[in-house]
Backbone as JSON, one array per atom type, in Angstrom:
{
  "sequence": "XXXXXXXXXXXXXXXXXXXXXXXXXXXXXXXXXXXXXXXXXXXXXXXXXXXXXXXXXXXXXXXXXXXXXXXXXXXXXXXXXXXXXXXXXXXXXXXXXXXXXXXXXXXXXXXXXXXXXXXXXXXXXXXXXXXXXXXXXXXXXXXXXXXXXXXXXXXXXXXXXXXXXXXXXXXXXXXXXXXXXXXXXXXXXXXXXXXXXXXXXXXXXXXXXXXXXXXXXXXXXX",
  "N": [[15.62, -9.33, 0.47], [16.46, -11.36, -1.0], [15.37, -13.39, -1.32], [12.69, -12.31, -2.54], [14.05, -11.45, -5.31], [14.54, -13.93, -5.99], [12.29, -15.05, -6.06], [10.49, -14.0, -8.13], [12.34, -14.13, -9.92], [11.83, -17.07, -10.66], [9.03, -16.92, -11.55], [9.21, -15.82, -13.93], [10.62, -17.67, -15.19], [8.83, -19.44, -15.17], [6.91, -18.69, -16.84], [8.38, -18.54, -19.18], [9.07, -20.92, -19.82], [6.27, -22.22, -20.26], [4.74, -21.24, -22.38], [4.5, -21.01, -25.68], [6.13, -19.1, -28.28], [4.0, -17.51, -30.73], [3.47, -15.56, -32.61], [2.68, -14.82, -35.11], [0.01, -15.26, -34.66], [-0.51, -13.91, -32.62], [-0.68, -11.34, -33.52], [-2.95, -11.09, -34.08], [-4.76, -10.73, -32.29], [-3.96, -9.24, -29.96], [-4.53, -5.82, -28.54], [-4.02, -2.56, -29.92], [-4.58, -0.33, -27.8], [-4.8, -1.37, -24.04], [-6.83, -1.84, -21.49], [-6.8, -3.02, -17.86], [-7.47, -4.48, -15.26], [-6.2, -5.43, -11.5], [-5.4, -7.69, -8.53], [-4.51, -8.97, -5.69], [-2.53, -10.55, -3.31], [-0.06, -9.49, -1.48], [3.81, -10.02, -0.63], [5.67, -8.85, 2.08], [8.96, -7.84, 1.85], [12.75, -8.12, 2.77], [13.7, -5.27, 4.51], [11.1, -4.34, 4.87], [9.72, -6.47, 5.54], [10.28, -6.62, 8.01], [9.21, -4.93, 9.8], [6.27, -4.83, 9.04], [3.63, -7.13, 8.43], [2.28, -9.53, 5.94], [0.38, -8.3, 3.04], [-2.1, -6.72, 1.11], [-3.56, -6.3, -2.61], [-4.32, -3.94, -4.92], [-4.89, -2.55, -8.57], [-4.38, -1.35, -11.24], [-4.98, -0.24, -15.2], [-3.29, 1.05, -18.48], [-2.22, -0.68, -21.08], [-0.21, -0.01, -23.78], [0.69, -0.28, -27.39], [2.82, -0.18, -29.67], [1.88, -0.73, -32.22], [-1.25, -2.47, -33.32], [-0.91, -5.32, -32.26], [2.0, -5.94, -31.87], [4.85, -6.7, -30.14], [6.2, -5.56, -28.6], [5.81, -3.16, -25.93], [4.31, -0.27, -24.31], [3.65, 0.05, -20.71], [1.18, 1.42, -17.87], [0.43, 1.92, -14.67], [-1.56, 2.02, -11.9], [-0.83, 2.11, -8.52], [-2.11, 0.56, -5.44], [-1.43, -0.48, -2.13], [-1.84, -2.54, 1.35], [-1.27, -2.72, 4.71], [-0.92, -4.43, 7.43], [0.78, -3.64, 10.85], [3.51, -5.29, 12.11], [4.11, -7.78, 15.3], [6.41, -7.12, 15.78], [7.09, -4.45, 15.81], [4.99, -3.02, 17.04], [6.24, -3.89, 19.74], [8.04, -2.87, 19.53], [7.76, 0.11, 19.16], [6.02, 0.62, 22.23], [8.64, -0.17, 24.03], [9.78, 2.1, 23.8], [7.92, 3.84, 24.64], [5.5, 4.82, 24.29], [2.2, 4.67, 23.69], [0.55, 2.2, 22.41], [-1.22, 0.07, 20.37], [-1.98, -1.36, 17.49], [-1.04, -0.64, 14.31], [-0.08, 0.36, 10.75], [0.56, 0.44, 7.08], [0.77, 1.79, 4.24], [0.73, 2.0, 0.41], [1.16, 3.75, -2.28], [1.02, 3.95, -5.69], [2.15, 4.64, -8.77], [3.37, 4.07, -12.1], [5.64, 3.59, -14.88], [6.51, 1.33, -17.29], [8.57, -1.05, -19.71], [7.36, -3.39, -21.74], [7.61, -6.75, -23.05], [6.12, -9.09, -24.93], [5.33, -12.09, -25.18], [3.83, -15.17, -27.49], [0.49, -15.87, -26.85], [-2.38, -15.1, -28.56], [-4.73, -16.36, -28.64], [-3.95, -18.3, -27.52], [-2.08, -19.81, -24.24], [-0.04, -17.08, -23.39], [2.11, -15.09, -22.49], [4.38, -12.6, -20.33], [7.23, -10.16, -19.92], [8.62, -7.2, -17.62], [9.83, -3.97, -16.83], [10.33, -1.11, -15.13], [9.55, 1.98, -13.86], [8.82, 4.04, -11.12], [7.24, 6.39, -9.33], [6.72, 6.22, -5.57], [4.71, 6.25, -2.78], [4.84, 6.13, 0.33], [3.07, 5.35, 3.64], [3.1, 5.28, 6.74], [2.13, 4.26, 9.92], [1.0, 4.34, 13.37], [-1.21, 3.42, 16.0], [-3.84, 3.78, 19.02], [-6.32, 2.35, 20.75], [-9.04, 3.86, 21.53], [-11.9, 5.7, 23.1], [-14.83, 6.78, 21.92], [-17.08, 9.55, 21.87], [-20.52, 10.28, 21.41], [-23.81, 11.4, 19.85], [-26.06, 8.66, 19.77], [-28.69, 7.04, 17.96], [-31.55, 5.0, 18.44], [-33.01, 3.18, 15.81], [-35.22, 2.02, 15.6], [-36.67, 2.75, 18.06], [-36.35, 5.47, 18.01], [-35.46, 6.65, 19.86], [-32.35, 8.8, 21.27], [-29.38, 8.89, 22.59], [-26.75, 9.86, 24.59], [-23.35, 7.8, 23.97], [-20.67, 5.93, 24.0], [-17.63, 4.46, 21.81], [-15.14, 1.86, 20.95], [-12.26, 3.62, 19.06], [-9.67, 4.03, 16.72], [-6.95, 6.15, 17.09], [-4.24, 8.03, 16.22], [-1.35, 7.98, 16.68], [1.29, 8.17, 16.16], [2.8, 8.86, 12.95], [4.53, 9.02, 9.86], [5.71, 9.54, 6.59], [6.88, 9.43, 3.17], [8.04, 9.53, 0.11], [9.37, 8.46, -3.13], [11.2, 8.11, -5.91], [10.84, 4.79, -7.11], [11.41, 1.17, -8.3], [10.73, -1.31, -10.78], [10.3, -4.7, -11.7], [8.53, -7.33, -13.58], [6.75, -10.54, -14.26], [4.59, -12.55, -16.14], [1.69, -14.41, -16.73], [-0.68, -15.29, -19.2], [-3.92, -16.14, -20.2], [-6.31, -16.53, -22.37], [-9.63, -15.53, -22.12], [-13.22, -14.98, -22.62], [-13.49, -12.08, -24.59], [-11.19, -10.77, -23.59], [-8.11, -11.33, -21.63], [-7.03, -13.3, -19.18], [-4.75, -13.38, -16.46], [-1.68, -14.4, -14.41], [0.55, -12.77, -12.52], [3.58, -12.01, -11.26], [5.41, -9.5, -9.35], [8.21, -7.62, -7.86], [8.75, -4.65, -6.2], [10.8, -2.13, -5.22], [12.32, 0.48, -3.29], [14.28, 2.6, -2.6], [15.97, 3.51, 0.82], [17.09, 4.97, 3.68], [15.45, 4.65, 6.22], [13.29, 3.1, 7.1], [14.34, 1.0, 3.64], [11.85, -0.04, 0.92], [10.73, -3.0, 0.16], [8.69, -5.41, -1.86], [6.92, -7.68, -2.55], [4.35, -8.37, -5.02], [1.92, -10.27, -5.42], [-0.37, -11.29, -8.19], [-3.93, -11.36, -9.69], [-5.24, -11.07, -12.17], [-7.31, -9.1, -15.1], [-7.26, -8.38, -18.67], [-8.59, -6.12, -20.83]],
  "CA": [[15.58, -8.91, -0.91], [17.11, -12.41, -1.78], [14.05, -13.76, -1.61], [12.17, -11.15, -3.6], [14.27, -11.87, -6.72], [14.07, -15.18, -6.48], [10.83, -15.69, -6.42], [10.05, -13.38, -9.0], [13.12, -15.24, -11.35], [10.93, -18.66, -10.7], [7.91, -16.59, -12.11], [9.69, -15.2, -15.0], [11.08, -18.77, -15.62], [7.59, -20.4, -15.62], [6.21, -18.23, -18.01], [9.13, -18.62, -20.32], [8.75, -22.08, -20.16], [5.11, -23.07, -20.6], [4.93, -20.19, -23.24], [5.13, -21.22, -27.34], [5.96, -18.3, -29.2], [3.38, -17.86, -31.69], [3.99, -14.45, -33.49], [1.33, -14.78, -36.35], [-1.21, -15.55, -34.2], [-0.24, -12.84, -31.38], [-0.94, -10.12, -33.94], [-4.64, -10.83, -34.61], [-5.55, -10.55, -30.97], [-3.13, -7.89, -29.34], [-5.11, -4.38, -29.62], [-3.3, -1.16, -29.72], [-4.35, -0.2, -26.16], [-5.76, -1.84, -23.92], [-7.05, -1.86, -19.89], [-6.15, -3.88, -17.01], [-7.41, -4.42, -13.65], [-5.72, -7.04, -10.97], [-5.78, -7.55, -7.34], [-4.13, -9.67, -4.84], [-1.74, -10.99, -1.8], [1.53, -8.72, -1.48], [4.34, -10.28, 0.07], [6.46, -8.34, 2.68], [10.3, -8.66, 1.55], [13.6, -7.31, 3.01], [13.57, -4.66, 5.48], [9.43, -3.95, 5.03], [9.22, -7.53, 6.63], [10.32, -6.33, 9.62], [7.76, -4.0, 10.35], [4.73, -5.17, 9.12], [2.85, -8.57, 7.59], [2.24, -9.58, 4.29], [-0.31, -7.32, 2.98], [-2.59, -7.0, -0.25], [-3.07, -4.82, -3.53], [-5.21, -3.26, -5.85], [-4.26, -1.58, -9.06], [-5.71, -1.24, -12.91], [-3.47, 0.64, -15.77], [-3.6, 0.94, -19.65], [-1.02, -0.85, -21.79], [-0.15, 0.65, -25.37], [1.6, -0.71, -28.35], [2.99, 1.41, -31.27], [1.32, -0.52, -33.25], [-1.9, -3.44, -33.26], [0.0, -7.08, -32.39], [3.51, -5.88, -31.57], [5.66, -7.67, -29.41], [6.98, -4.29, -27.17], [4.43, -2.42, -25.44], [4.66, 0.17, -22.21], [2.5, -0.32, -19.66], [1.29, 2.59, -17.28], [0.05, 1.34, -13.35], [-1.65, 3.26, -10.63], [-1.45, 1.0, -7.3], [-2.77, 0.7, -3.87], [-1.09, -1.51, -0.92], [-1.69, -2.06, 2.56], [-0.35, -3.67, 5.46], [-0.65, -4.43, 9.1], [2.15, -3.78, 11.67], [3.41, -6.79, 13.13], [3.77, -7.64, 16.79], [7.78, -6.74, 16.42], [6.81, -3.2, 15.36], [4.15, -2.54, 18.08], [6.6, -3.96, 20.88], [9.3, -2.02, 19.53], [7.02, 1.34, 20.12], [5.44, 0.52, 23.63], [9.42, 0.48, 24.33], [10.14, 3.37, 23.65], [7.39, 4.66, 25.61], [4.76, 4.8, 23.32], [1.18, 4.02, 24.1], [0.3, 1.61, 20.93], [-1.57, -1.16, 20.38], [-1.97, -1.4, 16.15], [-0.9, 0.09, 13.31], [-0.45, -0.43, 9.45], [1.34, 0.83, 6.44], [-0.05, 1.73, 2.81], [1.63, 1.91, -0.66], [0.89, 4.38, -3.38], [2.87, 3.97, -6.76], [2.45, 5.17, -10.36], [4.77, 3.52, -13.01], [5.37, 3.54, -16.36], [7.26, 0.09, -17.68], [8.54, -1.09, -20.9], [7.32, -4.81, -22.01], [7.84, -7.61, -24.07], [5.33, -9.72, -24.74], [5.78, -13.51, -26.23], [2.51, -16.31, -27.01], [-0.77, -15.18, -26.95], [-3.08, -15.16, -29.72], [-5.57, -16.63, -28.33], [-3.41, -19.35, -26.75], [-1.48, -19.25, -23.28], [0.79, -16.51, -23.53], [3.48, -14.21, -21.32], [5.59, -11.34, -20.63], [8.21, -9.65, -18.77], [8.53, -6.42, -18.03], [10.77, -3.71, -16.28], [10.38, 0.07, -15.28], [10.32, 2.83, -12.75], [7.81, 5.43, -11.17], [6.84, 7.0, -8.18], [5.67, 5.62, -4.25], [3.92, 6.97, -1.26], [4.5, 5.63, 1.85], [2.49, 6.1, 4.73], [3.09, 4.54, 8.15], [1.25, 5.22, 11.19], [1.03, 3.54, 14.6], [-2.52, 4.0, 16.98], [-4.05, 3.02, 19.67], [-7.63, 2.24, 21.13], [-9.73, 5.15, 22.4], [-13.39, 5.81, 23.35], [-15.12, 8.04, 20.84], [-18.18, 9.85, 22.05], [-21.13, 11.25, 20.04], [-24.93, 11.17, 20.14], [-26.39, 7.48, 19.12], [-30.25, 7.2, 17.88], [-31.97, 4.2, 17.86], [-33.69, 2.95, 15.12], [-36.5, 1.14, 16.52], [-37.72, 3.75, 18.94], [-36.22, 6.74, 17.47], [-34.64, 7.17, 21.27], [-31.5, 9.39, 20.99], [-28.72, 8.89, 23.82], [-25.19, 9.94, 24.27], [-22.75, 6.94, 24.46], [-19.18, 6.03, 23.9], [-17.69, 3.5, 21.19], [-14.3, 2.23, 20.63], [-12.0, 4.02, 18.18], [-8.26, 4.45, 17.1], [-6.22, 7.71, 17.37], [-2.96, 7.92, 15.52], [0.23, 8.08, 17.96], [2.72, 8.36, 15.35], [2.99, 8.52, 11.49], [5.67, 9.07, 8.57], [5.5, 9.64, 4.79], [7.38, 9.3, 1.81], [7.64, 9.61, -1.45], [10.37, 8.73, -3.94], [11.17, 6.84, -7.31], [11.26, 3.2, -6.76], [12.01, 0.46, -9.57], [10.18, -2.62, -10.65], [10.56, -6.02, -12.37], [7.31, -8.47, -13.66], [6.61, -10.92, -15.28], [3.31, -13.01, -15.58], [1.33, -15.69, -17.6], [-1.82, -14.85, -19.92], [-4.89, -16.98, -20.39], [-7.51, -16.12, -23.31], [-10.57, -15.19, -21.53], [-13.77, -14.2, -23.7], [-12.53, -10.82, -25.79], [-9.92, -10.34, -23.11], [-7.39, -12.17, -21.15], [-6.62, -13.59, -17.52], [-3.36, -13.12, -16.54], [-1.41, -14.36, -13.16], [1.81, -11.78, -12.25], [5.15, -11.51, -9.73], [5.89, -8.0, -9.25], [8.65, -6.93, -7.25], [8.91, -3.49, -6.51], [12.16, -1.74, -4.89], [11.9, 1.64, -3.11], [15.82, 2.39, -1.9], [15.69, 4.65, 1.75], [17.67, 4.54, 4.42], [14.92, 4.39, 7.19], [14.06, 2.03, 5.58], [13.61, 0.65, 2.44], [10.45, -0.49, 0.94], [10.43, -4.18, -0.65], [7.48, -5.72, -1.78], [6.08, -9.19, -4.01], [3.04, -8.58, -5.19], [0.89, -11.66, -6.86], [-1.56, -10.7, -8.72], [-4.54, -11.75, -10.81], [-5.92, -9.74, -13.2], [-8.04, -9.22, -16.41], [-7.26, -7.38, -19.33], [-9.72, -5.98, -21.61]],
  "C": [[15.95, -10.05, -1.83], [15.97, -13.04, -2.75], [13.16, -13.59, -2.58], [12.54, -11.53, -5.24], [13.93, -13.12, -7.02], [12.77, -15.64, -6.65], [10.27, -15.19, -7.91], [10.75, -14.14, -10.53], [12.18, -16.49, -11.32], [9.57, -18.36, -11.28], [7.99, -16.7, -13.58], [10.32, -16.9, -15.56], [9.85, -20.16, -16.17], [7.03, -20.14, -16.71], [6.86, -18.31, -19.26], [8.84, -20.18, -20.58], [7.45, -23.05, -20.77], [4.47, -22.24, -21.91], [5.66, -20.66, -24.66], [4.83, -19.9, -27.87], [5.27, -18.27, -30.44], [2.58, -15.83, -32.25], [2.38, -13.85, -34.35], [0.29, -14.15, -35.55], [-1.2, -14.28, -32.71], [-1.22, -11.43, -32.33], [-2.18, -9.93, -34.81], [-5.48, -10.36, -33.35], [-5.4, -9.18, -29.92], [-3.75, -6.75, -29.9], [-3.63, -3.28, -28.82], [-2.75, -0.82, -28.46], [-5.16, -1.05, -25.74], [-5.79, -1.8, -22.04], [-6.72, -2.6, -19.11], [-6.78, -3.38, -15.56], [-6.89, -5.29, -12.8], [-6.25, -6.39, -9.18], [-4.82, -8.91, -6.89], [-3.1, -9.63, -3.72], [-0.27, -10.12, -2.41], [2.84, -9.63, -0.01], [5.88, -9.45, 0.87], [7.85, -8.68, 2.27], [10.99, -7.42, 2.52], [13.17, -5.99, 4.47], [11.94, -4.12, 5.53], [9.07, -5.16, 5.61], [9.23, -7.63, 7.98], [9.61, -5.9, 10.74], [6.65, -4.35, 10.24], [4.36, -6.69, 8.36], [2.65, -8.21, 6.15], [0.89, -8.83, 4.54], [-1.36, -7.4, 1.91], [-2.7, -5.94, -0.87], [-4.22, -4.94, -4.47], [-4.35, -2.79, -7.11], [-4.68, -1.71, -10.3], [-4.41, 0.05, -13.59], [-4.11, 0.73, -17.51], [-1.83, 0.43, -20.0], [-1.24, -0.41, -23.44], [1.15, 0.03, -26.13], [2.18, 0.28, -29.58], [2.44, 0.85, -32.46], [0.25, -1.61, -32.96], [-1.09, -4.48, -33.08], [1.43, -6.76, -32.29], [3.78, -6.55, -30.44], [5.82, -6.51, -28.07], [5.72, -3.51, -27.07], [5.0, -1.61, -24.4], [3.04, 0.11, -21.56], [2.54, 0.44, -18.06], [0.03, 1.71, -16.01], [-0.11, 2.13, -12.55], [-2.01, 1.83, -9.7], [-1.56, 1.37, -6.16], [-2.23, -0.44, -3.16], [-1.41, -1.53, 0.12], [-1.31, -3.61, 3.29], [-0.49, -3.98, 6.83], [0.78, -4.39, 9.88], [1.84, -5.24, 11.72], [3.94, -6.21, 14.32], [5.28, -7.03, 17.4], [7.56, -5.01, 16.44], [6.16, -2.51, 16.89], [5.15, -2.75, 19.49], [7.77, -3.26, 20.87], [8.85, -0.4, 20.16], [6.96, 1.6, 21.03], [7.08, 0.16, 24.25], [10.02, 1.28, 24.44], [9.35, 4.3, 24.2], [6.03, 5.36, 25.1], [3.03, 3.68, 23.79], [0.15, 3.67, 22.62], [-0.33, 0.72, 20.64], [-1.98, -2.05, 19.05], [-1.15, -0.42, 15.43], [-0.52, -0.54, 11.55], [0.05, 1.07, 8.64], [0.26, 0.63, 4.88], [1.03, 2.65, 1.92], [1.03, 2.53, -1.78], [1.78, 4.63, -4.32], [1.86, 4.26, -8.21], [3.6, 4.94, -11.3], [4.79, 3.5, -14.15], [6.77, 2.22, -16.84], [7.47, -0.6, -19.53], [8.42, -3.03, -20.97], [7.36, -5.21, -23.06], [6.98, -8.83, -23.76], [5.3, -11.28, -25.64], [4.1, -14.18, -26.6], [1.67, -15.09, -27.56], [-1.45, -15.98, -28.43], [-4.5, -16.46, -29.93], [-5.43, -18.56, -28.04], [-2.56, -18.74, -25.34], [-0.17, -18.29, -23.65], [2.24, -15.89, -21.65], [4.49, -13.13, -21.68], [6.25, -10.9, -19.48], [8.39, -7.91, -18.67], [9.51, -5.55, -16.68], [10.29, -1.97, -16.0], [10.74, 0.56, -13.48], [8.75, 4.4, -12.5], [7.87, 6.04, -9.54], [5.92, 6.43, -7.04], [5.69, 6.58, -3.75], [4.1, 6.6, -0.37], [4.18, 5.93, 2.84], [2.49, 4.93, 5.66], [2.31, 5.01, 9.12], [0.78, 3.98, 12.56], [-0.73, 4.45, 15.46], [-2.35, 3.27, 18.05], [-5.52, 3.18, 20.35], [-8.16, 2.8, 21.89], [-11.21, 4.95, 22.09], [-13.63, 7.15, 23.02], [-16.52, 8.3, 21.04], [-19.16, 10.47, 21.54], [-22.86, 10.62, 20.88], [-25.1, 9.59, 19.68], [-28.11, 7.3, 19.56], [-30.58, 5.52, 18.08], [-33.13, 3.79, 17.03], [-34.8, 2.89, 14.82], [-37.54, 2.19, 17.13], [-37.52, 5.09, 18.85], [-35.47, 7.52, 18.88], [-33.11, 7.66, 20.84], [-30.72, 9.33, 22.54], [-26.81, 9.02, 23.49], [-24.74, 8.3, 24.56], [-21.36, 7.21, 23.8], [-18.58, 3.96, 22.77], [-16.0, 3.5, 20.66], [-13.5, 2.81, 19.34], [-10.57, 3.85, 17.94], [-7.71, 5.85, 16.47], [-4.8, 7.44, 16.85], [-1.6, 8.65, 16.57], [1.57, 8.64, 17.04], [2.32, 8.4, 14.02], [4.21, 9.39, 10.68], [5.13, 8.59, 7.38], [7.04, 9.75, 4.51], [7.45, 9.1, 0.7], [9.07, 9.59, -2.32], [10.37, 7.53, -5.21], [11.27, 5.67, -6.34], [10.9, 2.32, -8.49], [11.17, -1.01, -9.4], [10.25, -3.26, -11.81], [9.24, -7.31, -12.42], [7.92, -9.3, -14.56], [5.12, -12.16, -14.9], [3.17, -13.5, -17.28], [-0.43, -14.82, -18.28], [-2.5, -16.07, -20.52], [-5.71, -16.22, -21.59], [-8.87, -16.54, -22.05], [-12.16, -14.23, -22.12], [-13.04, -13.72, -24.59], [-11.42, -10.51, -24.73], [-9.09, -11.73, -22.83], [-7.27, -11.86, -19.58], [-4.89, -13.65, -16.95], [-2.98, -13.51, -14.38], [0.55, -13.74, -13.37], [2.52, -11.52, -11.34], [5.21, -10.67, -10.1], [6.93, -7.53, -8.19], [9.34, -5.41, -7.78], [9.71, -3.25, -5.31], [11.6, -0.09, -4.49], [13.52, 2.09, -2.09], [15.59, 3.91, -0.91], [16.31, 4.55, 2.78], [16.83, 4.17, 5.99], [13.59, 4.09, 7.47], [13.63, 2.06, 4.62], [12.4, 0.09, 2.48], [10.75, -1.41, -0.29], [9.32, -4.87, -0.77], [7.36, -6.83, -2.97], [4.9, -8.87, -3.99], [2.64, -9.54, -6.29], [-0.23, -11.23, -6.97], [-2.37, -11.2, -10.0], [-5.52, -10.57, -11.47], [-6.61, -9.79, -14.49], [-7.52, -8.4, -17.51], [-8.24, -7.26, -20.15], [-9.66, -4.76, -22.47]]
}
């Protein structure tokens, strides 16, 4: 979790730094609301490193101002994660007696965050931002089975049973509870929108276990 912050403070420190406040010029460009899609590499932190590999993310949102060109905004996020076990995970299973040979973890969150936004205006900008919403977690361990069905072929229109591998779920666990998160990220002018690169750690407190997560992410707004 050390980790986690820190990286995210070295985000939040870049963007403050390469970032001229420029006010005026913020509040010709900044609309009301406005869309957002991103994507990228999630990095495993804290006790979610244990279990599985770094991972990647999806996720798209609307941000709203109270007024055209304001500085404070909230900003509303629906995301998607996923993850592969790692090899400590799988050998921890197949001790326990467990016939396993993959598995993989996925992250469903909904947030609503309050930001502050510096720059911009159709220069490099930045912002930081802070809130709190709701995850999903879904775990699930398999393992490699032969899945039988008719199979045609194409060509000659010949129809024959066969067998093709598959995986079968051995185990799985859910959850669902608040969890808490901390950005901050850099903004490019891009056409009528902007490009934006973003640290995200997000916090999910559980005793078996928690769920830590970096997500970097590039994204558009529009």
């Amino acid at each position: 979790m050390k980790g986690g912050f820190a990286t995210a403070a070295l985000v939040l420190s870049v963007a403050a730094a390469v970032t001229v406040p420029t006010g005026a010029q913020a509040q010709s460009t900044k609309k009301q609301v406005q869309g957002y899609v991103a994507g990228g590499y999630v990095i495993s932190e804290g006790d979610t490193a244990e279990f599985v590999d770094d991972g990647w993310n999806v996720s798209g949102g609307a941000i709203y101002r109270p007024a055209a060109g304001s500085n404070f905004a909230l900003r509303f996020d629906l995301g998607y994660s996923w993850f592969d076990a790692n090899s400590r995970t799988i050998a921890l299973a197949q001790a326990a007696g467990l016939i396993v040979n993959d598995g993989d973890m996925s992250l469903g969150t909904l947030s609503a965050e309050g930001m502050y936004e510096f720059g911009g205006g159709g220069r490099i900008g930045g912002y930081i931002a802070a809130g709190i919403g709701g995850m999903r977690r879904y775990g699930q361990l398999t393992t490699t089975v032969p899945i039988g069905g008719i199979w045609c072929d194409p060509w000659t229109y010949y129809c024959y049973p066969g067998y093709v591998p598959g995986q079968a779920v051995v185990a799985d666990d859910s959850l669902t509870k608040f969890f808490y998160s901390v950005a901050g990220g850099v903004t490019f002018p891009v056409g009528n929108g902007e490009m934006y690169v973003e640290a995200r750690y997000n916090w999910m407190e559980a005793e078996n276990p928690s769920t830590q997560t970096l997500p970097i992410l590039l994204g558009y707004r529009f």
